[in-house]
N, CA and C atoms as a LAMMPS dump frame, in Angstrom:
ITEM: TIMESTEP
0
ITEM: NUMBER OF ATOMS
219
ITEM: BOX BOUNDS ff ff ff
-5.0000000000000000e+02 5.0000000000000000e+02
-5.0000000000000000e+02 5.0000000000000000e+02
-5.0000000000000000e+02 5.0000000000000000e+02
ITEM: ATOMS id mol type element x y z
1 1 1 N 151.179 -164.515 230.808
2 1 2 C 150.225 -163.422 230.989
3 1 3 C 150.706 -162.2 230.222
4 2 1 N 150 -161.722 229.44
5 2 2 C 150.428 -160.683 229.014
6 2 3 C 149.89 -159.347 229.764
7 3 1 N 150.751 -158.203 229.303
8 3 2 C 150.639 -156.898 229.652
9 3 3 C 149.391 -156.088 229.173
10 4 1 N 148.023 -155.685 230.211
11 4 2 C 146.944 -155.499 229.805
12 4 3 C 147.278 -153.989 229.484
13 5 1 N 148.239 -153.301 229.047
14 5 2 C 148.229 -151.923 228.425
15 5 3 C 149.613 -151.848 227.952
16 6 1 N 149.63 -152.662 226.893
17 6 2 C 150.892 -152.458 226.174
18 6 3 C 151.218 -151.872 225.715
19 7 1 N 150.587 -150.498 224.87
20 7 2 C 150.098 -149.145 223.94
21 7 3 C 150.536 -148.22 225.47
22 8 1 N 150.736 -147.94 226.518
23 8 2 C 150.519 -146.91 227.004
24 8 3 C 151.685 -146.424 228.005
25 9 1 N 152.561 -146.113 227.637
26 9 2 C 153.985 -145.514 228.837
27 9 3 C 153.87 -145.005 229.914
28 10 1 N 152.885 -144.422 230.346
29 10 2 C 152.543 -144.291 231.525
30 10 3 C 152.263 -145.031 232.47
31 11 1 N 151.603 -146.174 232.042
32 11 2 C 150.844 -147.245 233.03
33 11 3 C 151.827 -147.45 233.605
34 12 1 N 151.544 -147.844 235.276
35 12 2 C 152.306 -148.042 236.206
36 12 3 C 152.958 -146.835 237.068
37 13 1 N 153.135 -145.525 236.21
38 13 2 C 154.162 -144.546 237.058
39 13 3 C 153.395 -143.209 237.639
40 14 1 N 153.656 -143.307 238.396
41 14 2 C 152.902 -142.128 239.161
42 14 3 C 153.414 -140.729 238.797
43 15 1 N 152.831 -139.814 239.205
44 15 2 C 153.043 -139.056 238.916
45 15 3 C 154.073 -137.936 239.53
46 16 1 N 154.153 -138.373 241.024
47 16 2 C 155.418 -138.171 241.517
48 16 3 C 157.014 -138.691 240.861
49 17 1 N 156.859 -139.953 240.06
50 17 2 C 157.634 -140.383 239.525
51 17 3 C 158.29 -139.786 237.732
52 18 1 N 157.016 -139.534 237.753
53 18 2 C 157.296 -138.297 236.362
54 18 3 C 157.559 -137.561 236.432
55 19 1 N 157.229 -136.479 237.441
56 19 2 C 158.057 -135.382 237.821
57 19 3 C 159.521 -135.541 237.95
58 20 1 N 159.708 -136.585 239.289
59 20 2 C 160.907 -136.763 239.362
60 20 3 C 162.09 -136.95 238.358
61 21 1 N 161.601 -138.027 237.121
62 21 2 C 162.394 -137.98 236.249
63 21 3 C 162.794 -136.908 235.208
64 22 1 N 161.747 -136.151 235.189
65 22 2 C 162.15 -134.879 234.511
66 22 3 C 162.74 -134.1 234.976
67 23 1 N 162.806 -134.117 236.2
68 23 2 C 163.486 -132.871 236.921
69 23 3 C 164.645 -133.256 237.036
70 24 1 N 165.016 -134.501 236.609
71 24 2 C 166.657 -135.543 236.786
72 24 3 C 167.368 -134.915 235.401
73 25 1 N 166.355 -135.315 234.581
74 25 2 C 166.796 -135.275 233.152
75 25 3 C 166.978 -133.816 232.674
76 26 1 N 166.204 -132.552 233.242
77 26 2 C 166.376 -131.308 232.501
78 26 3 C 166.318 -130.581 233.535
79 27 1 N 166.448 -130.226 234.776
80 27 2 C 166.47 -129.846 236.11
81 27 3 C 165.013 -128.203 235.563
82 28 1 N 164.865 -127.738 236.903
83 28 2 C 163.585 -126.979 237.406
84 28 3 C 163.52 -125.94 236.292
85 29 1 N 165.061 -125.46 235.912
86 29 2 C 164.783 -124.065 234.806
87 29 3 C 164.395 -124.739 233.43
88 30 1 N 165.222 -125.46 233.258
89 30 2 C 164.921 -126.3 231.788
90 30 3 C 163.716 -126.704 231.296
91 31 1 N 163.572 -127.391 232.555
92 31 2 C 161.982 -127.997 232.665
93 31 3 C 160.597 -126.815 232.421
94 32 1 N 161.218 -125.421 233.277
95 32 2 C 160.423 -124.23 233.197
96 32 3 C 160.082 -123.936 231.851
97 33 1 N 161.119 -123.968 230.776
98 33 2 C 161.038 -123.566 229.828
99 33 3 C 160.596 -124.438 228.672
100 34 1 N 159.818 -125.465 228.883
101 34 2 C 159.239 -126.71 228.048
102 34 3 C 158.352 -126.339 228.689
103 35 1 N 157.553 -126.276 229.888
104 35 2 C 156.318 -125.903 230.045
105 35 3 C 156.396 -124.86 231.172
106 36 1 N 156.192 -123.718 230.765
107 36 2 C 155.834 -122.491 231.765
108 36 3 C 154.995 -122.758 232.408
109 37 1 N 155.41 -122.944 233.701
110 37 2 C 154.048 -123.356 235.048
111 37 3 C 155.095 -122.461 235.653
112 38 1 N 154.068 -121.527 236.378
113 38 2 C 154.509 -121.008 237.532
114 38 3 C 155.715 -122.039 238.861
115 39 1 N 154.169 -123 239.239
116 39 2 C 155.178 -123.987 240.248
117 39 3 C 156.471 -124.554 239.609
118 40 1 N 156.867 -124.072 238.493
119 40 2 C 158.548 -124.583 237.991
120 40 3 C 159.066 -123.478 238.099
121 41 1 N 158.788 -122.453 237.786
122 41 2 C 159.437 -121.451 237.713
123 41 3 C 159.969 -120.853 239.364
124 42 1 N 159.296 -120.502 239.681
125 42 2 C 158.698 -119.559 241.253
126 42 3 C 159.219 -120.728 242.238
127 43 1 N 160.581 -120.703 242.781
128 43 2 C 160.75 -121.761 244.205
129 43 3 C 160.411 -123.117 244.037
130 44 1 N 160.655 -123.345 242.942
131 44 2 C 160.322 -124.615 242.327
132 44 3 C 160.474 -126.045 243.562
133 45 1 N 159.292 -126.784 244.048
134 45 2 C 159.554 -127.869 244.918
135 45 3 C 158.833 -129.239 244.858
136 46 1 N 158.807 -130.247 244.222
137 46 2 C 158.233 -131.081 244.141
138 46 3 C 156.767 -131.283 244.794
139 47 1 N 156.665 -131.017 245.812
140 47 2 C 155.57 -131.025 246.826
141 47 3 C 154.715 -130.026 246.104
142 48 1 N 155.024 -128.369 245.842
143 48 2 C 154.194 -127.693 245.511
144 48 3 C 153.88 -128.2 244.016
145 49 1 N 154.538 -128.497 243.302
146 49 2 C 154.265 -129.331 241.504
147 49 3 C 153.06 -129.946 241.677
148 50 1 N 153.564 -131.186 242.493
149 50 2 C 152.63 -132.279 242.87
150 50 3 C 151.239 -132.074 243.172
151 51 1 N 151.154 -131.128 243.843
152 51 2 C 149.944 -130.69 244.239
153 51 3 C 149.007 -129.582 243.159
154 52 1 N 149.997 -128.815 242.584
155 52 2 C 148.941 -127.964 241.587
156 52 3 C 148.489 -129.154 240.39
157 53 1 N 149.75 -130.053 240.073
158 53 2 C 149.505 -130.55 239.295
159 53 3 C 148.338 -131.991 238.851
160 54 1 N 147.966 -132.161 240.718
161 54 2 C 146.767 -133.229 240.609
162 54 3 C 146.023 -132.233 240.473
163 55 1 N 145.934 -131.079 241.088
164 55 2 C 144.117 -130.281 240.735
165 55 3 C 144.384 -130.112 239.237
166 56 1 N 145.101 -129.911 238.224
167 56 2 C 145.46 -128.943 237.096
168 56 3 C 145.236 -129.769 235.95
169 57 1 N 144.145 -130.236 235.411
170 57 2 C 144.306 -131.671 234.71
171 57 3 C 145.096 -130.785 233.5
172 58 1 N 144.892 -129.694 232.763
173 58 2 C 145.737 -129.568 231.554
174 58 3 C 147.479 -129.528 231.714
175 59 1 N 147.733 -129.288 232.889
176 59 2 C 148.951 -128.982 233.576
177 59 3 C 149.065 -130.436 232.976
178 60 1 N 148.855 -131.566 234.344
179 60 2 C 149.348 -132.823 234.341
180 60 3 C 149.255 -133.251 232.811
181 61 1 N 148.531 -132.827 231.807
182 61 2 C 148.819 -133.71 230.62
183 61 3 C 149.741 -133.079 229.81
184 62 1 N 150.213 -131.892 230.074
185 62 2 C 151.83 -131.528 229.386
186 62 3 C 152.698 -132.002 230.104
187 63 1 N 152.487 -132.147 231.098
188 63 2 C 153.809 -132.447 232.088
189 63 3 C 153.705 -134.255 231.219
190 64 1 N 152.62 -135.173 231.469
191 64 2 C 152.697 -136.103 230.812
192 64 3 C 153.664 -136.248 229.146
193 65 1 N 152.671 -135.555 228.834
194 65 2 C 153.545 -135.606 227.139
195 65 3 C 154.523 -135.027 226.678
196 66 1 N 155.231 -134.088 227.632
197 66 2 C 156.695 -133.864 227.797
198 66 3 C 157.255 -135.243 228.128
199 67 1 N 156.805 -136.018 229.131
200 67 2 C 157.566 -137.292 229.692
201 67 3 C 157.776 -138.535 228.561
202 68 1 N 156.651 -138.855 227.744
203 68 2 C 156.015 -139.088 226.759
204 68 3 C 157.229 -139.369 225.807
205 69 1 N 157.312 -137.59 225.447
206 69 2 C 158.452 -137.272 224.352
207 69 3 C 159.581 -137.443 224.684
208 70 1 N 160.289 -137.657 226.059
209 70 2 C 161.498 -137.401 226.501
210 70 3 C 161.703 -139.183 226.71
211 71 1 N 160.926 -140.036 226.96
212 71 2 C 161.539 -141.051 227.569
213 71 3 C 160.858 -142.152 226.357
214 72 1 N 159.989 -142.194 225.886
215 72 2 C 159.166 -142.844 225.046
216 72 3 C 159.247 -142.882 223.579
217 73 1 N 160.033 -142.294 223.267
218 73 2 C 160.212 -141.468 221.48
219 73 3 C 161.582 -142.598 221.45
């Protein structure tokens, strides 16, 4: 059986899981400074990310293509 989205790095990972790894790989300030979002900057907490970042579709697609560039390149 093959893999019905072989083209696409995302498939499969949630988005809690993208966060998470970025925040492993370049922690909350680092991360702040690849994409200025308030919720990174300001008391930075997964929970609050998570949440601006499902309403925020332009949010979630930098946060994506930061992940993109960091794990996928």
């Amino acid at each position: 059986m093959s893999n019905p989205h072989p083209h696409d790095p995302l498939h499969g990972l949630t988005l809690a899981t993208i966060l998470e790894r970025l925040v492993e790989h370049y922690g909350w300030e680092q991360l702040a400074e690849q994409i200025p979002l308030n919720c990174f900057k300001n008391e930075p907490s997964s929970k609050s990310s998570l949440k601006f970042l499902r309403k925020t579709q332009w949010a979630r697609d930098k946060v994506e293509a930061l992940y993109i560039a960091t794990y996928a390149a």
